[in-house]
Biotite code that builds the C-alpha atoms (Angstrom):
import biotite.structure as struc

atoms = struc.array([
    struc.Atom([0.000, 0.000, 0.000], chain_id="A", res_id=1, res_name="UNK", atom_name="CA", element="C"),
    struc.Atom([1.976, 3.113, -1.284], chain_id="A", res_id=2, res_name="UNK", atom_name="CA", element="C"),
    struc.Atom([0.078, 6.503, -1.728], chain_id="A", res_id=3, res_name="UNK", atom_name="CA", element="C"),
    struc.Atom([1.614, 9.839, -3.244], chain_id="A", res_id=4, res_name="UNK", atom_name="CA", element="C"),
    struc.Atom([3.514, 11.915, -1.060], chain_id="A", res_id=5, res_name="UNK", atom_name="CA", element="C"),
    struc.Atom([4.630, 15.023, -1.111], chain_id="A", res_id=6, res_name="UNK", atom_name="CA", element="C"),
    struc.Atom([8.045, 16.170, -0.948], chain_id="A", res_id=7, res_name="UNK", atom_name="CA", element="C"),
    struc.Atom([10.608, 19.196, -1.059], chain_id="A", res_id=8, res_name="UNK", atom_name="CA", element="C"),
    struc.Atom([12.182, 21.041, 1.624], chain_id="A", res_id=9, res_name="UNK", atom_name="CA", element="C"),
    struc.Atom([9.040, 21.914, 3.652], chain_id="A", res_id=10, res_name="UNK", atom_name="CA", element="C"),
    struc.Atom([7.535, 18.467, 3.928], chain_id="A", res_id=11, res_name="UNK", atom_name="CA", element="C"),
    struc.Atom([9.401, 15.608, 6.752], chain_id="A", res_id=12, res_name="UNK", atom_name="CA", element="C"),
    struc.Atom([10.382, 12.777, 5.395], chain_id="A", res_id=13, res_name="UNK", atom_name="CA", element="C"),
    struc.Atom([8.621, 9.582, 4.583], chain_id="A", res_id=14, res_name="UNK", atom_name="CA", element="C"),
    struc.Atom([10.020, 7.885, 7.610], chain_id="A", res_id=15, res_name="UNK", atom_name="CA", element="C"),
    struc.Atom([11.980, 9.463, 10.923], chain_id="A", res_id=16, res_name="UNK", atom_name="CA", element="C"),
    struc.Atom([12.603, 8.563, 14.144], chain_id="A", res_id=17, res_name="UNK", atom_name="CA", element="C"),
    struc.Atom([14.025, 10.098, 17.523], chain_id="A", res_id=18, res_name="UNK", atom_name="CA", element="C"),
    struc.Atom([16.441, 7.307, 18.230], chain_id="A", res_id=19, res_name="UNK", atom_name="CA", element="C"),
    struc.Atom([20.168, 8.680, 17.490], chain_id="A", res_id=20, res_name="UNK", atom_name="CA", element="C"),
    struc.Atom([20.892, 5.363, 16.878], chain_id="A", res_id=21, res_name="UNK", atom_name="CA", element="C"),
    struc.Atom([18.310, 4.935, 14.297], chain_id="A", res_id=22, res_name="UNK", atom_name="CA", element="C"),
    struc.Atom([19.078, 5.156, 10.551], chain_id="A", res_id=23, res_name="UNK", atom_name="CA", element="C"),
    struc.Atom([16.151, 7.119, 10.338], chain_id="A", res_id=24, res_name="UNK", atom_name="CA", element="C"),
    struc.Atom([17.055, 9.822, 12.708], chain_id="A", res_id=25, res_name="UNK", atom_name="CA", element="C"),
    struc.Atom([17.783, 13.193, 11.521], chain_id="A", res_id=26, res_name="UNK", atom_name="CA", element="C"),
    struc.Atom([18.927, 15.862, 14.323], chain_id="A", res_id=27, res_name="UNK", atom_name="CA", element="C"),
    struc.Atom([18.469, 18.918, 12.066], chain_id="A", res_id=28, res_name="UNK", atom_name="CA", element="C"),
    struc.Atom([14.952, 18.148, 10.551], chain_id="A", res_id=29, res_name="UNK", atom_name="CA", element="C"),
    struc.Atom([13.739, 17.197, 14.229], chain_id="A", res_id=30, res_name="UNK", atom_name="CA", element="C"),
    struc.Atom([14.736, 20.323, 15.620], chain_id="A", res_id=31, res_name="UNK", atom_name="CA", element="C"),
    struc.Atom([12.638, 22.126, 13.430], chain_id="A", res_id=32, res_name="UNK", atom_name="CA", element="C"),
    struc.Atom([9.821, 20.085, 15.211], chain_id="A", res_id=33, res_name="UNK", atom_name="CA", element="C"),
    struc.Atom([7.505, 17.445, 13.381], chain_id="A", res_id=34, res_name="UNK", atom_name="CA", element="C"),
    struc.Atom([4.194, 17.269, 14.044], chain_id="A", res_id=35, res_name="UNK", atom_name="CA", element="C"),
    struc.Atom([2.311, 13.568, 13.688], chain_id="A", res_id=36, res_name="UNK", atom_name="CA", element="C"),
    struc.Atom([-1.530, 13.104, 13.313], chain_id="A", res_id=37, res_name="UNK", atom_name="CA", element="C"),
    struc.Atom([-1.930, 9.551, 13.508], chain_id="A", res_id=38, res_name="UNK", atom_name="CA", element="C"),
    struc.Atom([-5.812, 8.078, 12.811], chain_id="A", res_id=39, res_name="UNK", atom_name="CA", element="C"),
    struc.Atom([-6.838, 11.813, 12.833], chain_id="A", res_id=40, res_name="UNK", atom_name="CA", element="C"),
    struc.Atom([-5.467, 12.553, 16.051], chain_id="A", res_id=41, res_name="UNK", atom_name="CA", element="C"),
    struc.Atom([-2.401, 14.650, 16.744], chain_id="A", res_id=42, res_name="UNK", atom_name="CA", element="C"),
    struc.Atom([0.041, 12.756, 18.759], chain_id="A", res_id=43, res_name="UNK", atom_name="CA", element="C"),
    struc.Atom([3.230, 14.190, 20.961], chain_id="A", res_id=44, res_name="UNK", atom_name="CA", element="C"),
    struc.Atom([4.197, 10.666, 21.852], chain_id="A", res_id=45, res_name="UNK", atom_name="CA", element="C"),
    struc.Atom([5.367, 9.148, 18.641], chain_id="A", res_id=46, res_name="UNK", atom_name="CA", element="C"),
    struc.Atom([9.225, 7.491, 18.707], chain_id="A", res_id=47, res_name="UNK", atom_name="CA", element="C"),
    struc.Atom([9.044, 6.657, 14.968], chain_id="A", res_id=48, res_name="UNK", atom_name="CA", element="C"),
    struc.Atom([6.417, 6.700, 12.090], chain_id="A", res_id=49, res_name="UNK", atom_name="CA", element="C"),
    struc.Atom([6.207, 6.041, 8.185], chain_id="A", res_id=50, res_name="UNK", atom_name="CA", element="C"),
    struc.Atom([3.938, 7.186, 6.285], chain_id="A", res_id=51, res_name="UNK", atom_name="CA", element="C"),
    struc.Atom([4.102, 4.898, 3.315], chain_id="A", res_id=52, res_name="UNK", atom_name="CA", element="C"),
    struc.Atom([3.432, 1.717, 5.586], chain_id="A", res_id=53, res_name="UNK", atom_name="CA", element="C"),
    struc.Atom([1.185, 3.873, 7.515], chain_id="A", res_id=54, res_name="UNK", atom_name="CA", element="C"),
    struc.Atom([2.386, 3.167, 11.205], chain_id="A", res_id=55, res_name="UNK", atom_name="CA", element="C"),
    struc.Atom([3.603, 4.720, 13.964], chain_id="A", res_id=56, res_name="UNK", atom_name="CA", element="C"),
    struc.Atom([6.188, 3.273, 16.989], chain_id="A", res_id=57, res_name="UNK", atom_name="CA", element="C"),
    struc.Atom([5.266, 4.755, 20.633], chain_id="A", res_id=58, res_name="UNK", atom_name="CA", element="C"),
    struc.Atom([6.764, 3.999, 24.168], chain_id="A", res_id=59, res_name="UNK", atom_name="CA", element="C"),
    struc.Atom([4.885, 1.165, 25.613], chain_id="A", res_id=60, res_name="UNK", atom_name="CA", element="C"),
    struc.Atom([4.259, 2.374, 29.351], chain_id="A", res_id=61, res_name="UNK", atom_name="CA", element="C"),
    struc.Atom([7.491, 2.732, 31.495], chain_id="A", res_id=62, res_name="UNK", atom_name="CA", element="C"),
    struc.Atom([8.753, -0.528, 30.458], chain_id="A", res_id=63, res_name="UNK", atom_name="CA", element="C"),
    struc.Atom([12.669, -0.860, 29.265], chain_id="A", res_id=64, res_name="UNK", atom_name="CA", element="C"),
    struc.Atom([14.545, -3.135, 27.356], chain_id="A", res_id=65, res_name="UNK", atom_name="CA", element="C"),
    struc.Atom([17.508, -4.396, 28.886], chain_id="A", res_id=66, res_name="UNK", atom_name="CA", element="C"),
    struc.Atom([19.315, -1.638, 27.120], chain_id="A", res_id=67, res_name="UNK", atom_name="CA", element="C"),
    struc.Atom([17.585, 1.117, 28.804], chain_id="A", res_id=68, res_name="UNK", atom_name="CA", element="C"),
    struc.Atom([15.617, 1.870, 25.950], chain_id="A", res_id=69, res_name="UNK", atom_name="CA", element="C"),
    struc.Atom([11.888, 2.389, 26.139], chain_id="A", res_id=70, res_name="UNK", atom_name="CA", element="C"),
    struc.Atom([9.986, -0.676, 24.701], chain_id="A", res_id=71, res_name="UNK", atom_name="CA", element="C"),
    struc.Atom([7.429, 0.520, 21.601], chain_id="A", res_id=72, res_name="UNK", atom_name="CA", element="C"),
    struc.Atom([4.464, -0.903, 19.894], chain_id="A", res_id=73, res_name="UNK", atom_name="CA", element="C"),
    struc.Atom([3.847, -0.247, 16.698], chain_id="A", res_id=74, res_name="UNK", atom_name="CA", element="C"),
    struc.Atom([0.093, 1.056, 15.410], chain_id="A", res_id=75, res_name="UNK", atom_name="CA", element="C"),
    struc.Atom([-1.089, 1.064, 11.861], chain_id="A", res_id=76, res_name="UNK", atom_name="CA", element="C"),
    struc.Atom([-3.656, 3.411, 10.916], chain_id="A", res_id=77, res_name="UNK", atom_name="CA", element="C"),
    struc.Atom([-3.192, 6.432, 7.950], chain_id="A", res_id=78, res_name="UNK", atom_name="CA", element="C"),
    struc.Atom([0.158, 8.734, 9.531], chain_id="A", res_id=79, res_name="UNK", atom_name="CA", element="C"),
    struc.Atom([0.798, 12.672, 8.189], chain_id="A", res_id=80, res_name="UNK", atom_name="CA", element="C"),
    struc.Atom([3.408, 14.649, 9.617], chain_id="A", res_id=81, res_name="UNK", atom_name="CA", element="C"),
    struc.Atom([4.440, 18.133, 9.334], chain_id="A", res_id=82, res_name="UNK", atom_name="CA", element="C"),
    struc.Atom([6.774, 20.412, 10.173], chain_id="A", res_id=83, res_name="UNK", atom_name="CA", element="C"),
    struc.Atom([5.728, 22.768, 13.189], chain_id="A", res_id=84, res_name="UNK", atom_name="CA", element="C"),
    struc.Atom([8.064, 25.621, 12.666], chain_id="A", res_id=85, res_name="UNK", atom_name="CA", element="C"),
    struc.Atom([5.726, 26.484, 9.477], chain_id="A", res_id=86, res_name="UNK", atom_name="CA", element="C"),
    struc.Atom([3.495, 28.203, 11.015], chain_id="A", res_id=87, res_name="UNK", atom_name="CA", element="C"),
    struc.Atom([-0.643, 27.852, 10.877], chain_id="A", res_id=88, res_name="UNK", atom_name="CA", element="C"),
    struc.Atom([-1.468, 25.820, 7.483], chain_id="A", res_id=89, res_name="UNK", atom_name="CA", element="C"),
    struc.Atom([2.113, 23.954, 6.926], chain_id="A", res_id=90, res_name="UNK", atom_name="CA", element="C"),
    struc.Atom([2.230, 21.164, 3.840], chain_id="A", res_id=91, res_name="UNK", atom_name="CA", element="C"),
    struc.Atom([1.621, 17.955, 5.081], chain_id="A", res_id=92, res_name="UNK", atom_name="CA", element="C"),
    struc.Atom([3.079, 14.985, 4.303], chain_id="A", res_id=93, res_name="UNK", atom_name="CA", element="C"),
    struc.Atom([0.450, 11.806, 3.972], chain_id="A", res_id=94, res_name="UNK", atom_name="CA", element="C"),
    struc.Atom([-2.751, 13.754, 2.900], chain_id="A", res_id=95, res_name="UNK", atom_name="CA", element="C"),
    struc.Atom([-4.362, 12.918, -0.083], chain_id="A", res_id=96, res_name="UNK", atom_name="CA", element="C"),
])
């Protein structure tokens, strides 16, 4: 299930995460804050998402792995993300 996406310099990526260790992490797009509406609901919560696949990874409760790291579960549902420092009506990334 692939659906168009937009892209260019003002749209995130199709995938990120907050991990450093991640391949999908990306320090400077992050800091310009991404904003994630996940099943039509904005979410503040979300460790990683793509929007392709159309899921999202957040913490599951206070539980660790025996790395230290926060254990995730993934969702699917229909992901768009945006970037926050855009002001009122950004372009969004997922939207038909």
């Amino acid at each position: 299930m692939t659906e168009e996406i937009s892209s260019g310099p003002d749209v995130p990526p199709d995938r990120m995460a907050i991990n450093p260790k991640s391949p999908h992490f990306d320090g400077e797009k992050l800091r310009r804050g991404v904003g994630i509406r996940f099943k039509g609901t904005v979410r503040t919560n979300v460790e990683e998402y793509c929007i392709s696949e159309g899921w999202v990874r957040v913490q599951a409760g206070k539980t660790m792995d025996r790395r230290g790291n926060p254990l995730t579960i993934k969702l699917s549902g229909p992901v768009e993300a945006w970037y926050e420092d855009l002001g009122e009506d950004p372009p969004v990334a997922g939207r038909d």
